[in-house]
N, C-alpha and C positions, 0 to 999 in steps of 0.2 A: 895135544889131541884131546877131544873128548871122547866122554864114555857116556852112553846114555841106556839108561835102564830103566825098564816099567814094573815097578814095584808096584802090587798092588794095583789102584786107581793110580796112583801116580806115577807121574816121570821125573826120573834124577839124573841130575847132567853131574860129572865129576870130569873136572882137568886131570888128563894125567901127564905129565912133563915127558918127554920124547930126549934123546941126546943130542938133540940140534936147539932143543928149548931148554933155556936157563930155570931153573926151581928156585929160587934165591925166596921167594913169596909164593907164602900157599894162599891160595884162591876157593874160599871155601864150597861145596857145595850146593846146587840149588833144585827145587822141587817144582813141579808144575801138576798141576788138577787135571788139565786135559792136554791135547798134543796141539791147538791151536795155542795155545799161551807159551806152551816151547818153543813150535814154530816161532812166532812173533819174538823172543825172545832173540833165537837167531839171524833170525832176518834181520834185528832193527835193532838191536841192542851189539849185539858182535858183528852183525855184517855182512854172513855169512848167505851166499847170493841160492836164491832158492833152487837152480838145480842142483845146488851141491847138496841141499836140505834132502830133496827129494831123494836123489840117488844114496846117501850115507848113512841116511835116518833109519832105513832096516835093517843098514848093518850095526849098528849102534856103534858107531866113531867115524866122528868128523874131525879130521885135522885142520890145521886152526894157523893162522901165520903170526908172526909177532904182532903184527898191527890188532889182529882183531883179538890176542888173550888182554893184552893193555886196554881194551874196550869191557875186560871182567869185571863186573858194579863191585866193589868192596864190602 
């Protein structure tokens, strides 16, 4: 699952591992300037299909399936 928080000007995404998702590797943190660079982020980097953006994004956590945390940039 992510956690997504607006510190400030920016936004920070944090994984936080669920009991159906393995922790084995921590996935470190990442920051974005505005919410179109997050967006794009999840759309195109994890995969994540923009109604789920839309609808999840105010709640700040989107759950995430195995395929798309293995798509987390190192």
């Amino acid at each position: 699952m992510l956690m997504i928080e607006r510190r400030g000007v920016q936004y920070w995404v944090e994984f936080l591992p669920t009991n159906d998702q393995f922790s084995a590797f921590a996935l470190t943190s990442k920051s974005f300037l505005e919410i179109q660079s997050l967006t794009h982020f999840l759309r195109n980097t994890l995969q994540v299909p923009q109604e789920v953006i839309d609808k999840d994004l105010q709640n700040g956590f989107i759950s995430l399936s195995p395929e798309q945390i293995e798509r987390w940039p190192a």
